[in-house]
C-alpha positions as CSV (number, residue, x, y, z in Angstrom):
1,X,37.3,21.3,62.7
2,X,38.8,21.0,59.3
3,X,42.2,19.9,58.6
4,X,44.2,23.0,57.2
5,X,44.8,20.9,53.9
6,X,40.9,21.5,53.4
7,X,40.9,24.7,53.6
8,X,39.3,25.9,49.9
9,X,41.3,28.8,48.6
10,X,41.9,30.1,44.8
11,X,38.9,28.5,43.4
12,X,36.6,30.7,41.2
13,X,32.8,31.6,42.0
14,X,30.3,30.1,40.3
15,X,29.3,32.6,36.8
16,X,25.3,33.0,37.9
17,X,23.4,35.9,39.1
18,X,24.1,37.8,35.9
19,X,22.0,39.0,32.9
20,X,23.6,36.8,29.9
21,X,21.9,39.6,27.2
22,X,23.0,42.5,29.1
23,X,26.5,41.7,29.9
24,X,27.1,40.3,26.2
25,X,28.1,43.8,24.6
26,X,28.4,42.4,21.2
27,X,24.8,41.0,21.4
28,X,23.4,44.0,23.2
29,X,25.0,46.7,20.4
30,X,24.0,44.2,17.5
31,X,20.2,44.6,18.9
32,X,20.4,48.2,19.0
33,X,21.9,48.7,16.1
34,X,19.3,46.8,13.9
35,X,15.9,47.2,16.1
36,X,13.9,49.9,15.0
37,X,14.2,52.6,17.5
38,X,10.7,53.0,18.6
39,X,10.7,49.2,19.8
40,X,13.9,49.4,21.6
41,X,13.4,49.9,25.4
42,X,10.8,47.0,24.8
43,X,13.2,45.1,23.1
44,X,15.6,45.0,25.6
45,X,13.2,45.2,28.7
46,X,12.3,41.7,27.4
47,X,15.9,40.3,26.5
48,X,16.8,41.7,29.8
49,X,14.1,39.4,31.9
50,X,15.2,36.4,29.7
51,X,19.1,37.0,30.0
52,X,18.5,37.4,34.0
53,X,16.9,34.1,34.0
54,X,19.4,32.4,31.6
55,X,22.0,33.6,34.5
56,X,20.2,32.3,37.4
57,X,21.5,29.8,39.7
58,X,17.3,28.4,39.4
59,X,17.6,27.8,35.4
60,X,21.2,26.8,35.1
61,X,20.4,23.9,37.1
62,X,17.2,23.1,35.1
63,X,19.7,23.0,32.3
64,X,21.7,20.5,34.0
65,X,19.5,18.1,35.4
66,X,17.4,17.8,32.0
67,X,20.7,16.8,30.9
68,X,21.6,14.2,33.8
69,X,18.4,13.0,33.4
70,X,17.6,12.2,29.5
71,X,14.4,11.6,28.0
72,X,13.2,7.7,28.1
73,X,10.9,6.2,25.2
74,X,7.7,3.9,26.8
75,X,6.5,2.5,23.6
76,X,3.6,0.8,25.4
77,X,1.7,1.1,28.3
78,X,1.1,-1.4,31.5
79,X,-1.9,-3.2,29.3
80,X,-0.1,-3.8,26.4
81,X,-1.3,-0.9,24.5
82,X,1.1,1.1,21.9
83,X,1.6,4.5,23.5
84,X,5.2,5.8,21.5
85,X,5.4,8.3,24.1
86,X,8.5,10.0,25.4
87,X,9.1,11.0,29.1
88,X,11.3,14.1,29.8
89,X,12.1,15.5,33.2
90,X,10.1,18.3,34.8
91,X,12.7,20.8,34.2
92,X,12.6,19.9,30.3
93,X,8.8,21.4,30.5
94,X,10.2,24.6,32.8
95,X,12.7,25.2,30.2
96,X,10.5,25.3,27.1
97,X,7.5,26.7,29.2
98,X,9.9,29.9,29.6
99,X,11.5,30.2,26.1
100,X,7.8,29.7,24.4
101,X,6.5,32.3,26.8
102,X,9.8,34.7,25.7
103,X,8.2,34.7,21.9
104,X,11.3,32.1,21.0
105,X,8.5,30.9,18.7
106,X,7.4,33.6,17.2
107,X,9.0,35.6,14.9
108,X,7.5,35.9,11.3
109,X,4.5,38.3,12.3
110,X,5.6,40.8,15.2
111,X,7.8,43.9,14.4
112,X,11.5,43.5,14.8
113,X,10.3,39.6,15.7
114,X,13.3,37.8,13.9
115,X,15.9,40.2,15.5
116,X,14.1,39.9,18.7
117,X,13.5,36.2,18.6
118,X,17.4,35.2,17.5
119,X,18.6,37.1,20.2
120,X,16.5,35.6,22.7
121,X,17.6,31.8,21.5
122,X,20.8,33.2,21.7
123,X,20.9,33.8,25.2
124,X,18.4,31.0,26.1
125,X,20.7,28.3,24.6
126,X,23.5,29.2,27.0
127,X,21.1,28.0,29.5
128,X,20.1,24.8,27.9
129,X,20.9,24.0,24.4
130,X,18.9,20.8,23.8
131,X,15.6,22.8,24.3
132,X,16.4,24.9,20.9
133,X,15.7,21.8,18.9
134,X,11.6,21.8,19.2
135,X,11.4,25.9,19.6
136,X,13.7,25.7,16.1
137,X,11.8,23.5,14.4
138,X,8.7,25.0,15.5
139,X,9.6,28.7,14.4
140,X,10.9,27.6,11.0
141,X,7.8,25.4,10.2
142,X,5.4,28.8,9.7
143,X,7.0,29.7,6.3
144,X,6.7,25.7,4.7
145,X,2.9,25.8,6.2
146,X,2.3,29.2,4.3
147,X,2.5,27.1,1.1
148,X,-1.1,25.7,1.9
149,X,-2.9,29.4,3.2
150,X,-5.7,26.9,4.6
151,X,-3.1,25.0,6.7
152,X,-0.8,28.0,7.9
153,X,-4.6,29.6,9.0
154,X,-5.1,26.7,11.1
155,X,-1.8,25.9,12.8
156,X,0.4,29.5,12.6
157,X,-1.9,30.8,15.3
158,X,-1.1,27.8,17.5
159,X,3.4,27.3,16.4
160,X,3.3,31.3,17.2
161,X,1.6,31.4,20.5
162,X,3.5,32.2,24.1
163,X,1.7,29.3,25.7
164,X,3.3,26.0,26.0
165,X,1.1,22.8,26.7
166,X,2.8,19.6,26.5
167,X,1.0,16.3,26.5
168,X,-1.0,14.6,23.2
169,X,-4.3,15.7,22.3
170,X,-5.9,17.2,19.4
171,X,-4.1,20.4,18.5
172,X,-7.4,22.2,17.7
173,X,-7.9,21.9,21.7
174,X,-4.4,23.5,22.6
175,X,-3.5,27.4,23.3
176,X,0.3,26.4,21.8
177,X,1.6,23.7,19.5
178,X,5.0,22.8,18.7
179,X,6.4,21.0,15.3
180,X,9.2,18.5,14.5
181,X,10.4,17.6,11.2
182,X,11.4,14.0,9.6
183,X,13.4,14.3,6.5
184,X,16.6,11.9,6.6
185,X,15.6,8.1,5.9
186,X,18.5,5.7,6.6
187,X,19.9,4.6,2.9
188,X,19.9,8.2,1.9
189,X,21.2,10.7,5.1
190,X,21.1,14.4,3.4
191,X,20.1,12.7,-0.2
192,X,16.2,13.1,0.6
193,X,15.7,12.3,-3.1
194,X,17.0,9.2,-2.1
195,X,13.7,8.4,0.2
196,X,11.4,5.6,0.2
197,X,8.5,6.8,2.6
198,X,5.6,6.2,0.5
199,X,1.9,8.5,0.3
200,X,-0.8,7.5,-1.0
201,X,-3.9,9.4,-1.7
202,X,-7.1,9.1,-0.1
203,X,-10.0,10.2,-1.9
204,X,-10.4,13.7,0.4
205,X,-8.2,16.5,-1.2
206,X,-5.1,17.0,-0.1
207,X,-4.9,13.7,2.5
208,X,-3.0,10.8,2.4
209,X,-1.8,7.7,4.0
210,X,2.5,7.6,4.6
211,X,4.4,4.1,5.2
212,X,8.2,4.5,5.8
213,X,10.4,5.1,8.4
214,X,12.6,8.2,9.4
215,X,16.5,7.8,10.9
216,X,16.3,10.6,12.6
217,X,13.0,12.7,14.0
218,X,14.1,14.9,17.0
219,X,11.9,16.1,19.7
220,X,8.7,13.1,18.6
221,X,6.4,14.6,21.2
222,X,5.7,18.2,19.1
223,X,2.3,18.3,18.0
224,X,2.6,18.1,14.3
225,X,5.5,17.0,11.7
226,X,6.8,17.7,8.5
227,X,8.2,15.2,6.5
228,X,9.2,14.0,3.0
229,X,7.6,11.1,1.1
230,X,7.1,10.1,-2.1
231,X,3.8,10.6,-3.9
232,X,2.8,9.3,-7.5
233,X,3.8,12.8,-8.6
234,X,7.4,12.5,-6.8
235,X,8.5,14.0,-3.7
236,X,6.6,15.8,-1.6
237,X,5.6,17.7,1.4
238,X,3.3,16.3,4.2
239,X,2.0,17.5,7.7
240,X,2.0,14.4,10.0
241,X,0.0,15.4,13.3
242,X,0.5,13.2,16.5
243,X,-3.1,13.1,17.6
244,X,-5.8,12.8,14.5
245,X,-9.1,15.7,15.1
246,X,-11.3,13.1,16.7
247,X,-8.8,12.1,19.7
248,X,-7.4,8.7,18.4
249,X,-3.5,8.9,17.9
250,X,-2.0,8.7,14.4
251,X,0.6,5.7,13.7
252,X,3.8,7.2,14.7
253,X,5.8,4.5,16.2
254,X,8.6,5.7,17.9
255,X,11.3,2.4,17.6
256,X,14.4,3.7,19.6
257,X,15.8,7.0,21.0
258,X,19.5,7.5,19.5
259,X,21.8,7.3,22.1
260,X,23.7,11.0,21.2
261,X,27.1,12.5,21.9
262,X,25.6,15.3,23.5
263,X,22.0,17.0,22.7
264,X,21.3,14.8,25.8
265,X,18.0,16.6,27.4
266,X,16.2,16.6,23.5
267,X,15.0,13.2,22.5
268,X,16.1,12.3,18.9
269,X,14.2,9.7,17.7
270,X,13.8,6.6,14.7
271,X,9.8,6.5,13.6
272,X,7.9,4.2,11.6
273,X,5.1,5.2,9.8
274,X,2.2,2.5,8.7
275,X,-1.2,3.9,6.7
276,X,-0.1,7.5,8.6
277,X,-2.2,10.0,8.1
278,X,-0.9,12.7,6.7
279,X,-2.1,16.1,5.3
280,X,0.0,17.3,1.5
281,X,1.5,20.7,2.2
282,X,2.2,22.3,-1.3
283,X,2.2,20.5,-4.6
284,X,3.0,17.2,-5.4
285,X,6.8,16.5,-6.6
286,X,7.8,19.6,-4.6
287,X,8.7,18.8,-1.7
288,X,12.5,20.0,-1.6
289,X,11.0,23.4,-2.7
290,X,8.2,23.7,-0.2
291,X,10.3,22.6,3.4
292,X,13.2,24.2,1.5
293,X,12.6,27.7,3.9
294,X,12.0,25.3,6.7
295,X,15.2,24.2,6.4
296,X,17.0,27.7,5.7
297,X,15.2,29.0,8.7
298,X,17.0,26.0,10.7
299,X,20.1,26.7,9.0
300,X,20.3,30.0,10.7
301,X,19.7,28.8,14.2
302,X,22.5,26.4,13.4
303,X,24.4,29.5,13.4
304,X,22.7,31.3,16.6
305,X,23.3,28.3,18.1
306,X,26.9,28.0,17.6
307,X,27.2,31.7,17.9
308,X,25.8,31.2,21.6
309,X,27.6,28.1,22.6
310,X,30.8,30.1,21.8
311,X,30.3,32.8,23.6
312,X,29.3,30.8,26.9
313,X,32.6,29.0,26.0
314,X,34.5,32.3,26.1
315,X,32.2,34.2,28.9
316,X,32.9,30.7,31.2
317,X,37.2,31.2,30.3
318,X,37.4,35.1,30.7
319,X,35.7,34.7,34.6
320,X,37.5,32.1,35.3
321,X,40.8,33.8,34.6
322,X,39.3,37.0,36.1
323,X,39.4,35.1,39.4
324,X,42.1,32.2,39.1
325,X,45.6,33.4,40.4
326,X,48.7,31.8,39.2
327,X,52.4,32.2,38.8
328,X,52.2,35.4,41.0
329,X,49.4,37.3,39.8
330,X,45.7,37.0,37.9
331,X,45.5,34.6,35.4
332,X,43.7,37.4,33.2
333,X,46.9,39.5,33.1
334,X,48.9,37.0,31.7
335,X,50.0,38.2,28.5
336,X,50.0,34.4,26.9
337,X,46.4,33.6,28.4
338,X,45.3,37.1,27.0
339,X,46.3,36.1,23.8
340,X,44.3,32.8,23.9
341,X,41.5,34.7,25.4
342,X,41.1,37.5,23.1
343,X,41.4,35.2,20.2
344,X,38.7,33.1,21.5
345,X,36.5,36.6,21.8
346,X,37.1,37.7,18.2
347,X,35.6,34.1,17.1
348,X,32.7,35.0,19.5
349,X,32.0,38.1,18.4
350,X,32.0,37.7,14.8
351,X,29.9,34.8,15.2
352,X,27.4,36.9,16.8
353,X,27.6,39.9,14.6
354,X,27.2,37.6,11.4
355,X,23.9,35.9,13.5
356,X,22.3,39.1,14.2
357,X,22.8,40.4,10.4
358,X,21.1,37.6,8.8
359,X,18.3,37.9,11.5
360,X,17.8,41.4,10.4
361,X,18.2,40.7,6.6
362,X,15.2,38.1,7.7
363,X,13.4,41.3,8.8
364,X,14.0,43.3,5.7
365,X,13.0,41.2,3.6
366,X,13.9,43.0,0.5
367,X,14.6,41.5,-2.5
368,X,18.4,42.8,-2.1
369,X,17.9,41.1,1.6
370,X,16.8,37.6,0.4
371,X,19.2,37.3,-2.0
372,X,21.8,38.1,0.1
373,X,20.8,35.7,2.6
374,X,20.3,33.0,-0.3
375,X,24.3,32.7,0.0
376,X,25.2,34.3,3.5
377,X,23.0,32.0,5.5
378,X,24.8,28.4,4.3
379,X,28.1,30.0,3.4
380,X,27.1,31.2,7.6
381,X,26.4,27.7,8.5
382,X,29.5,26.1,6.8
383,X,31.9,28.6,9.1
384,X,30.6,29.3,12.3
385,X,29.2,26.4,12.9
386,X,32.9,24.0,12.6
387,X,34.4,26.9,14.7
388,X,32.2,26.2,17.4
389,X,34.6,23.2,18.6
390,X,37.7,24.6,18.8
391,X,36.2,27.4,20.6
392,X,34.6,25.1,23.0
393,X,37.8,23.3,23.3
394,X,40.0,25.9,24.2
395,X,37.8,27.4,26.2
396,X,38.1,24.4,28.1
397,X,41.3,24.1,28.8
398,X,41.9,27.2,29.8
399,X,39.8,25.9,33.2
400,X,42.7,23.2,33.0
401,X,41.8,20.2,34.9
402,X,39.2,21.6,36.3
403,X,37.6,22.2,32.8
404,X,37.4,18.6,32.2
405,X,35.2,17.6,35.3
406,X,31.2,17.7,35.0
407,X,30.8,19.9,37.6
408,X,32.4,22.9,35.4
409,X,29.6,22.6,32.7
410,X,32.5,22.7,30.0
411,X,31.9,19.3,29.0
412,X,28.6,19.4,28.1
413,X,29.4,22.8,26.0
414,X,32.1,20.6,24.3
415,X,29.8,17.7,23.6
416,X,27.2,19.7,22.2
417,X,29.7,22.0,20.1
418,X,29.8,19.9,17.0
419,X,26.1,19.2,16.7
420,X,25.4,22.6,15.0
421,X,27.7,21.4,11.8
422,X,25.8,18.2,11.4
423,X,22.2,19.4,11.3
424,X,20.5,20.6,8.9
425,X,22.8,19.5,6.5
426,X,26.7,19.1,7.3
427,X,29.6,20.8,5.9
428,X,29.6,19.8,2.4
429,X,26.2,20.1,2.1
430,X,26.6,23.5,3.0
431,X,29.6,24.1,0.6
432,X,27.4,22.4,-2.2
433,X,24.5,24.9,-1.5
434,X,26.5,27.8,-1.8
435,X,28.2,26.9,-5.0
436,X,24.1,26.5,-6.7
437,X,23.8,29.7,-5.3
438,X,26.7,31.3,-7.4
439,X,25.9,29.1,-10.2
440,X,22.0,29.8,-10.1
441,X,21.2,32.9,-8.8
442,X,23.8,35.7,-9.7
443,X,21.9,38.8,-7.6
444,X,23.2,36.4,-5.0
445,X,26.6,37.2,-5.2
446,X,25.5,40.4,-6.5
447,X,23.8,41.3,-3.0
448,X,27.0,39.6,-0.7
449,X,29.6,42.1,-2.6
450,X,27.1,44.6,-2.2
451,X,27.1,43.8,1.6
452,X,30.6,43.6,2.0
453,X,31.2,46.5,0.1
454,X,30.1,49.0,2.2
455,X,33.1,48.4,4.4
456,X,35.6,48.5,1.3
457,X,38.3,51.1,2.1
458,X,38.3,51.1,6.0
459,X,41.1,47.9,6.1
460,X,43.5,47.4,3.4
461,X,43.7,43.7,4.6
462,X,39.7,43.9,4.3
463,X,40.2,45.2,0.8
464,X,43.2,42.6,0.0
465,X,41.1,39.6,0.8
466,X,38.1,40.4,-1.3
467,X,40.5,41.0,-4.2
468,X,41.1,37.5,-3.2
469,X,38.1,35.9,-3.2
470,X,36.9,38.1,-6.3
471,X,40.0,36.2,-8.6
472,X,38.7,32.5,-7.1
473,X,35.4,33.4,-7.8
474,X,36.4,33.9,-11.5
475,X,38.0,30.8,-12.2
476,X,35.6,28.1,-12.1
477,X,37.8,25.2,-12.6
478,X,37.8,22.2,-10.0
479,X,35.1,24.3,-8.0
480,X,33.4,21.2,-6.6
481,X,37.0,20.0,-4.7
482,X,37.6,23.6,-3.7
483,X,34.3,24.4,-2.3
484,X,35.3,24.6,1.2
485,X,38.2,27.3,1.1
486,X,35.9,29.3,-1.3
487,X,32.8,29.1,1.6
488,X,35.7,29.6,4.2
489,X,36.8,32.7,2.3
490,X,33.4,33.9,1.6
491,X,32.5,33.9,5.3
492,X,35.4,35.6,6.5
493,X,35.2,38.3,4.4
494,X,31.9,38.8,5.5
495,X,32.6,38.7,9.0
496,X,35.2,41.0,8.8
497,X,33.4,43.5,7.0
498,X,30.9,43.3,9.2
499,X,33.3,43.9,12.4
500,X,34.8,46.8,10.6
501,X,32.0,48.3,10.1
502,X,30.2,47.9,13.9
503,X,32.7,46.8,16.2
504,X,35.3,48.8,18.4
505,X,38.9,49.5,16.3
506,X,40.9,47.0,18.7
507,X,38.2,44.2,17.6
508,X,38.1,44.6,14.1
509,X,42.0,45.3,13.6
510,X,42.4,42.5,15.3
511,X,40.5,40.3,13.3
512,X,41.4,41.5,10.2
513,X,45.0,40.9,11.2
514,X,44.8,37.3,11.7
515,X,42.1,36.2,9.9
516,X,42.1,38.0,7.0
517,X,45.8,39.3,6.9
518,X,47.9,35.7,7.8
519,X,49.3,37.3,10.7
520,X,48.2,33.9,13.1
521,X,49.2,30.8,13.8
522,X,47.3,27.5,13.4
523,X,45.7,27.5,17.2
524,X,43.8,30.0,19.3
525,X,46.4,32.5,21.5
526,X,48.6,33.2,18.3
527,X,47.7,36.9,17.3
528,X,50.2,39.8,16.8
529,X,51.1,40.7,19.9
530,X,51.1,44.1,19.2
531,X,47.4,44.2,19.3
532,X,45.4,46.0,21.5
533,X,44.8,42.9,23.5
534,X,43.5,43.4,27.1
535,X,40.5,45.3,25.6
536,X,39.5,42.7,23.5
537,X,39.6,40.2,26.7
538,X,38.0,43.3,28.3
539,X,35.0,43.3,26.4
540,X,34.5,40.0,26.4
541,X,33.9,39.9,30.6
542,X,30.5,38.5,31.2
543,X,30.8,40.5,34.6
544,X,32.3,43.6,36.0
C-alpha cells in the first residue's frame, strides 16, 4: 500500500484526445472566413482528421521520441564506402508520412490549397515542429522550379504528391519527393552574394558541375536541392539531386550534423560539394531573383510556424490553469493569472489571424494581393516571429516548476521558439527587406494602407496609430537605424486591423488597448484591467 504522502492529488491531466483545429476558434473562423464556401465542409472534414491526430496521445509521443532520439550522420558504410546518409527514428518517417499524406505539400495547384495547406502545418507543428522544415522547403521549391517550365514538369508532380517515400534512389522512380535548400556559405551567413560555391558548365544545356560547401543544409536526405553558386555569368540558381537518373549518388558529402538549440528531430547539416552535378534553374546571374519566392514562401511558414508554437504555448497554460487549484480556488479564476493568460491569447490570436491572411492573399493572387504580401509577409516575419519567445516563456511559467521539467513538453516549445526569427533570414534582414519594399515598389505600401484601411473608423486607437506610422513613413531620415520600430509599427497596425475587423469586441478592444493604445506594461499580464478578460482566456480553452 502507498504511503499517504504519495498519494497524487492537484496535478493536471495530460492535454491529448482533442482536435487541435477544431478547438482553436481563431484558426477554425479564419478558415471559414477565407475558404470558398463550396469547399468548406471538405476543408474542415480534413483539418478535422489532422487536428484529431495532432491531439492524440499516439502522435504526441512520435513527436517526442523523434526528439529524444535525434538524427545521426553515417558518412560511410562498414566497407569503407562514402554513404553521407542520415538515420532518423521510425517516428520521424510516421510524422512526415502523415503531414505529406494531409496535402502539407501541396498547395500551389488545388483550390483554396494555400489556406488549406497553412492551416494544416499549423496544427501539425504543434505536434512536432522539426518535421516542418523538409515539408517547408518542399512546398516553397514549386514556384523557384517554375522558372525552368521543363524542370517544374518533371519534379512538381513529384514535391506535390500525398505519398511519402523516404530512402535514396532516383526520383524519376518515386510516387513523392521532398526538397531542401543550401544557400548560406560560412564567410557570408545571409550575404549570399558573398558565396564562393563555384558552377561550371558542361557542354549539355543547362548542366553543370558545383564545388563549394554549404554551413547550413537542413533536412540532407530530401530528394533534390536548391542552392546558390556562382557561374561565369554571376550568381545563380541550381537543382542539386541526391541520387543522379542512372542510380549512382551525386557528391554530396555531408561533413557534420550541427548540434542545435532545439529543432532536435530535423537534421541540419554542413555539405561539401566536389564536380556536383547540378542542373541551372533560371538564368545565369539570377539567382537571388529565381529562389527569391522560395524564400518568401519559407518566410511565411516562419510565421505559421511561430503562430502555432504560440498557441500550443497558450493552449498548454490556459488547461493547466483550468485544472491547477491554488490559494483557495482555480488557478483560471485568478484575476492576476487571467491577466497573463489573456495577454498571452491576444499574441496568439493575432498571430494566427495575420498567418491565415497572407495564406489567402497567396490564394488571390491579385496584383493588389501580391503587392501587399511584398511588404506584409517580411514586415510578418520580423514580428511574430521574436514574439514567439516571450510567449513560449511565459507560457511556461505559468506551469511553475513543473513547466521547467521535460516531461511537461514546455521546454522543447521554448527551445524551438526562437528558431522561426533566425531562418530564412533574421530580424534585420527582415527590417532591411521591408524598407526596399517601401523604397522600390510603392503599390506596396499602396496595397498595406489599402488593407488596413478597411478597418479605419471602427477603433480610434486603430485610427491614432496609423496616423502614426503614416508621419514615420514620411520622414525618411536615419531610416536604416530605425527600421525595426517602423517594421514593429507596420505589423501592429496590421494585426490590429485585422482583429478589428474579424475577431470578437473583447479581443480586438483589448488589443488595441495595449498594443496599439500604450495602455501595457513591459511583460505579459499587464492589460487594463477593465477589460473583458475571462472571455479572452475563455476563448482561448483548447477544451471544454
Amino acid at each position: 500500500m502507498a504511503a499517504s504522502t504519495h498519494t497524487v492529488t492537484n496535478q493536471v491531466p495530460p492535454l491529448v484526445g482533442y482536435d487541435v483545429f477544431a478547438t482553436d476558434r481563431a484558426l477554425a473562423e479564419g478558415v471559414e472566413r477565407h475558404g470558398t464556401p463550396e469547399l468548406l465542409d471538405a476543408t474542415r472534414a480534413e483539418l478535422t482528421g489532422l487536428g484529431l491526430a495532432a491531439g492524440s496521445a499516439e502522435v504526441q509521443e512520435w513527436g517526442r521520441r523523434a526528439n529524444d532520439h535525434p538524427p545521426a550522420l553515417r558518412t560511410h558504410d562498414r566497407y569503407g564506402n562514402r554513404i553521407d546518409e542520415v538515420e532518423f527514428h521510425p517516428d520521424w518517417h510516421r510524422l512526415l508520412d502523415r503531414a505529406v499524406g494531409a496535402g502539407l505539400t501541396d498547395a500551389w495547384g488545388r483550390p483554396d490549397g494555400h489556406l488549406r495547406r497553412a492551416a494544416g502545418f499549423f496544427v501539425w507543428t504543434q505536434a512536432e515542429a522539426g518535421n516542418g522544415c523538409p515539408l517547408s522547403m518542399t512546398h516553397a521549391a514549386v514556384p523557384a522550379l517554375r522558372a525552368d517550365p521543363a524542370l517544374a514538369a518533371e519534379w512538381e508532380p513529384r514535391l506535390t504528391s500525398h505519398r511519402y517515400e523516404p530512402g535514396l534512389r532516383p526520383a524519376a522512380g518515386k510516387a513523392g519527393a521532398l526538397f531542401g535548400m543550401g544557400m548560406t556559405e560560412k564567410q557570408g551567413g545571409s550575404d549570399v552574394r558573398a558565396n564562393t560555391t563555384a558552377a561550371r558548365a558542361l557542354d549539355a544545356a543547362g548542366e553543370y558541375l558545383l564545388t563549394g560547401h554549404k554551413w547550413f543544409c537542413s533536412a540532407p536526405m530530401c530528394d533534390g536541392f536548391l542552392v546558390l553558386a556562382q557561374a561565369p555569368g554571376g550568381l545563380t540558381c541550381f537543382l542539386v539531386p541526391r541520387v543522379l537518373a542512372d542510380g549512382t549518388r551525386n557528391v554530396f558529402r555531408v561533413q557534420r550534423l550541427k548540434d542545435k538549440l532545439g529543432n532536435r528531430s530535423n537534421a541540419s547539416a554542413e555539405v561539401e560539394f566536389e564536380d556536383t552535378w547540378a542542373r541551372r534553374v533560371g538564368e545565369e546571374g539570377r539567382g537571388v531573383r529565381t529562389i527569391i519566392e522560395m524564400v518568401a514562401a519559407t518566410r511565411l511558414d516562419c510565421v505559421l510556424g511561430s503562430a502555432a508554437l504560440m498557441r500550443q504555448s497558450v493552449a498548454q497554460a490556459v488547461h493547466h490553469a483550468t485544472y491547477r487549484s491554488a490559494f483557495g480556488g482555480e488557478l483560471i479564476d485568478k484575476p492576476l493569472m487571467r491577466n497573463v493568460l489573456a495577454d498571452l491569447a491576444l499574441e496568439s490570436e493575432a498571430a494566427t489571424t495575420l498567418g491565415l491572411r497572407l495564406a489567402a492573399a497567396y490564394d488571390a493572387d491579385t496584383e493588389r494581393d501580391r503587392a501587399f504580401l511584398r511588404l506584409a509577409v517580411p514586415a510578418a516575419k520580423y514580428w511574430v516571429t521574436k514574439r514567439c519567445t516571450p510567449v513560449a516563456a511565459e507560457a511556461l511559467e505559468c506551469l511553475g516548476g513543473n513547466g521547467y521539467v521535460e516531461e511537461s513538453g514546455m521546454p522543447r516549445l521554448l527551445r524551438e521558439s526562437p528558431l522561426n526569427s533566425i531562418w530564412e533570414g533574421s530580424g534585420n534582414v527582415q527590417a532591411l527587406d521591408v524598407l526596399r519594399a517601401l523604397q522600390r515598389e510603392p503599390a506596396a505600401l499602396d496595397a498595406f494602407l489599402r488593407e488596413v484601411g478597411e478597418a479605419r473608423g471602427a477603433d480610434h486607437r486603430l485610427d491614432g496609430a496609423i496616423k502614426g506610422l503614416l508621419t514615420e513613413l514620411a520622414d525618411l531620415s536615419g531610416i536604416e537605424a530605425r527600421a525595426r520600430r517602423l517594421v514593429e509599427r507596420i505589423a501592429l497596425v496590421l494585426q490590429g486591423s485585422l482583429l478589428v475587423r474579424w475577431a470578437p469586441p473583447e479581443v480586438a478592444d483589448a488589443f488595441c488597448a495595449s498594443r496599439l493604445g500604450r495602455d501595457w506594461g513591459t511583460a505579459f499580464g499587464t492589460l487594463p484591467h477593465t477589460l473583458d478578460l475571462a472571455s479572452v482566456v475563455d476563448r482561448a480553452r483548447p477544451v471544454g
